[in-house]
C-alpha positions in Angstrom: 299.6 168.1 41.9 303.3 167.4 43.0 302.5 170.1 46.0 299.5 168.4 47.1 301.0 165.2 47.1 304.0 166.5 49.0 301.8 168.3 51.3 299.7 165.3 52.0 302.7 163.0 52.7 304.3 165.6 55.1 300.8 166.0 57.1 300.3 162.1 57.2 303.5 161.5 58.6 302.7 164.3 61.0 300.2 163.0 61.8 301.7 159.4 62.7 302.8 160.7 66.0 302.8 158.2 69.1 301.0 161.2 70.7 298.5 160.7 67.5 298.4 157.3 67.1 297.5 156.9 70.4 293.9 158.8 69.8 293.2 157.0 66.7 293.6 154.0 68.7 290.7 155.8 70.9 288.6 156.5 68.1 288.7 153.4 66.8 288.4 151.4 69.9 285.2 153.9 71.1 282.8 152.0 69.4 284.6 148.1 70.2 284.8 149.0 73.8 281.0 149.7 74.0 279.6 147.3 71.5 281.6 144.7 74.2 279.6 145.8 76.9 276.2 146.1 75.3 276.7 142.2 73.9 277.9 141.1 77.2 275.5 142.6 80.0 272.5 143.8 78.4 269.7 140.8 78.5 267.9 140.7 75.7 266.1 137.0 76.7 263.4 138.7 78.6 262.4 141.4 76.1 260.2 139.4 73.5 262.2 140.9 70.6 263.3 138.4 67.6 266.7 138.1 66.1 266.2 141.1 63.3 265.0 143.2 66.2 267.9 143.1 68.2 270.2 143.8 65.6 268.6 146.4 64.2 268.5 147.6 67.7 272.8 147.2 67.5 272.7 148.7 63.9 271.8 151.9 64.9 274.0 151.6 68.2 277.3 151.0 66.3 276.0 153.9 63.7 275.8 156.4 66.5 279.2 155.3 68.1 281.4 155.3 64.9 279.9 157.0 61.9 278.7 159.7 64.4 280.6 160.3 67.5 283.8 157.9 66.6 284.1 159.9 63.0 283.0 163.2 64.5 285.5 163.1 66.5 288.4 162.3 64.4 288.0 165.0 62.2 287.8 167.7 65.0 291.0 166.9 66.4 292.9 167.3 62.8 290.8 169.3 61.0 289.4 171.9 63.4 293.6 173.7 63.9 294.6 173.5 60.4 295.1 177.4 59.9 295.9 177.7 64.1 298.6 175.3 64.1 300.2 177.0 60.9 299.9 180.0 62.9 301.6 178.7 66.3 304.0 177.3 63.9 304.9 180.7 62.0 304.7 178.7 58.9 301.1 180.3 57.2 303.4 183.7 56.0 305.9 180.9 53.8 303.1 178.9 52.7 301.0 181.9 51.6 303.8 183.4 49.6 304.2 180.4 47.7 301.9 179.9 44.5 298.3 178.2 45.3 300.2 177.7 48.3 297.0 177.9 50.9 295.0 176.0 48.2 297.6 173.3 48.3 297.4 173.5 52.5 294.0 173.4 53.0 293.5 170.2 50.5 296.2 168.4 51.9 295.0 168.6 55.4 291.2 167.9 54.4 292.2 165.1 52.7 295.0 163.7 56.1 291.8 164.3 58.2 289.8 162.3 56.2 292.3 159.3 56.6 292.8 159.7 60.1 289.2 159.9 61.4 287.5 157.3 58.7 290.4 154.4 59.4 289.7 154.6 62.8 286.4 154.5 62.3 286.3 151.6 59.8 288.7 149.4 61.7 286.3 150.4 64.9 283.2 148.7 62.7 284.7 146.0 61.3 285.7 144.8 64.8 282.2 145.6 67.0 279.9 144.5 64.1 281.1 140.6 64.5 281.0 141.2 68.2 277.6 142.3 68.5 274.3 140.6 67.7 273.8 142.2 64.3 271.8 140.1 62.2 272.9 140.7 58.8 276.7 141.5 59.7 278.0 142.1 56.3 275.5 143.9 55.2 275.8 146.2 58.2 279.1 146.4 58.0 279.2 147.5 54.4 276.8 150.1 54.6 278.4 151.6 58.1 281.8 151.9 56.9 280.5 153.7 53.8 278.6 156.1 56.0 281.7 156.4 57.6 283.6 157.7 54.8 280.4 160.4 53.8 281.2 161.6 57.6 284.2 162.4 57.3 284.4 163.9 54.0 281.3 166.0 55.2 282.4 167.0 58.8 286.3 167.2 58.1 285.0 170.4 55.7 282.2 171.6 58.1 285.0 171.9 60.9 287.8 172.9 58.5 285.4 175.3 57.6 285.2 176.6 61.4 288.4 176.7 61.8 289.4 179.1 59.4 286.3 181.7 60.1 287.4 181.2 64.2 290.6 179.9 64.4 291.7 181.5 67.7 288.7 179.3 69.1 288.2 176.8 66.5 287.7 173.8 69.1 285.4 176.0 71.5 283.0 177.1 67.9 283.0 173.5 66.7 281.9 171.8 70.0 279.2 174.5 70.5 278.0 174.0 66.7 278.2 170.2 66.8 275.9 170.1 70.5 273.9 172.9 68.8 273.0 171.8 65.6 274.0 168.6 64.6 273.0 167.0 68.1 269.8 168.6 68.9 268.7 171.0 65.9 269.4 167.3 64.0 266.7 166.1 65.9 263.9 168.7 66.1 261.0 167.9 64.0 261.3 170.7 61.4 262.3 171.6 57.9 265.6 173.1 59.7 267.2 170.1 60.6 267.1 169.1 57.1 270.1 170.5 56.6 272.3 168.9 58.7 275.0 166.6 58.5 273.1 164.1 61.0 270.0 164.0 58.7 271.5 163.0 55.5 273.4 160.3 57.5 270.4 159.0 59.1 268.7 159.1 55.3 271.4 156.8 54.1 271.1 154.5 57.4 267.9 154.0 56.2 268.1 153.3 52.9 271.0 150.9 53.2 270.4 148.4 56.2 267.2 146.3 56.6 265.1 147.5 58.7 262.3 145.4 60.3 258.7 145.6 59.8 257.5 146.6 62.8 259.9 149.4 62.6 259.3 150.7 59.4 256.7 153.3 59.7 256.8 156.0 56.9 255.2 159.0 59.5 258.7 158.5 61.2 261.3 159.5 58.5 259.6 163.2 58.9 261.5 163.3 62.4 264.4 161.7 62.1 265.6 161.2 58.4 264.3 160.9 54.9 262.1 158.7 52.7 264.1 159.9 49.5 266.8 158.2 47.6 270.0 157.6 48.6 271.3 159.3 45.5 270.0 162.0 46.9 271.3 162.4 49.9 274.6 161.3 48.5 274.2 164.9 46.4 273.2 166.5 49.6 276.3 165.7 51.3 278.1 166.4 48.3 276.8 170.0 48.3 277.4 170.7 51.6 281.0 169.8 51.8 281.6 171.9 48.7 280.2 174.4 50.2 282.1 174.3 53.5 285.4 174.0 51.2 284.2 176.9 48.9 283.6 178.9 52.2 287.5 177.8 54.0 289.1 178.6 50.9 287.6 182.2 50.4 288.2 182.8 53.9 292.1 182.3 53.9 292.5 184.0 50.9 290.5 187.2 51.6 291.1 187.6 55.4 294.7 188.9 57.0 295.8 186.4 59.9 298.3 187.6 61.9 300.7 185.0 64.4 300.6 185.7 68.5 304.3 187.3 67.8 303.2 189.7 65.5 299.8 190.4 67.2 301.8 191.8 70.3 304.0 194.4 67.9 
């Protein structure tokens, strides 16, 4: 536990880079910045819809910019290099010698880009939620940053996962995976897309904000998330980011990386 605490602390500082800082300022500002613009110059007086309607319409804005994108985001930028930048670094040799050494690594760097990526995020809500025209704000802010932590717990493993199965071309793999499958496969009417990050997000979205009547029709949740319980989805998520953990930390213990020194011997 001493390790993983150590490791942690040594990643988080890290971590705390101007260069670093800097794009979590990004992150988290991605969803202000747009929120702004959408409450200042789109009219909403001329399109009939009531109060609830319009913010529903801004609840499921602000999901896609900051428990999506915003959070999606985040965790590719520090979770996506974690065995390549050990690598550049000529570090992965000393750290696999050392006992649970890799174990200790991988943790320590899920767990940073979990931090990173869902404090962005959640200061990036709880500033464009009062400055849009939600209509239950803290309600919709609750249930947004909490969807904010389940994406990053979930998506930190899918692309730490990535990372160690490609990590020559981690960022290339999980760009082409996210616009692949979690974009559009996420929203193809089929049984496939059920398991997808995206869906079990959109399945919680629903369960946890009000939604208005006119909106709530049950033969949609077959094309864009699910009728079920959010405890369910909760154990969804849950399984897939064991999974994606189970799968990063065979792969670094069974597979042989080699740095670019040693690959030109």
């Amino acid at each position: 536990m001493n390790s993983l605490i150590a490791i942690y602390k040594f990643e988080l500082k890290r971590i705390l880079t101007p260069g670093r800082s800097f794009w979590w300022l990004i992150v988290a500002a991605f969803p202000v910045v747009i929120t702004a613009m959408m409450t200042q110059y789109m009219n909403f007086s001329r399109s009939g819809l009531a109060p609830d309607e319009i913010g529903f319409f801004f609840t499921i804005a602000i999901y896609f910019l900051a428990p999506s994108i915003a959070c999606m985001l985040g965790v590719l930028l520090t979770a996506a290099p974690t065995v390549a930048t050990e690598l550049e670094q000529h570090s992965w040799i000393y750290l696999a010698t050392r006992p649970n050494g890799l174990f200790y690594l991988l943790v320590g760097k899920y767990l940073v880009a979990v931090t990173w990526a869902s404090s962005a995020t959640i200061l990036g809500i709880c500033v464009a939620v009062p400055l849009s025209r939600v209509y239950h704000k803290f309600d919709t802010m609750i249930a947004l940053c909490g969807l904010s932590v389940c994406s990053a717990f979930a998506y930190a493993a899918l692309y730490m996962m990535i990372g160690t199965l490609f990590h020559a071309r981690a960022m290339v793999f999980c760009v082409v995976y996210t616009g692949a499958v979690e974009l559009f496969l996420a929203m193809f009417p089929a049984v496939v897309n059920r398991m997808t990050i995206q869906f079990r997000l959109r399945s919680l979205l629903a369960n946890w904000i009000s939604i208005p009547e006119q909106f709530d029709r049950p033969e949609l949740y077959m094309y864009i998330a699910s009728d079920e319980s959010a405890v369910l989805q909760l154990m969804w998520l849950l399984a897939l980011t064991a999974v994606f953990l189970s799968v990063s930390f065979a792969s670094v213990q069974v597979r042989e990386f080699t740095t670019a020194a040693e690959s030109e011997l």
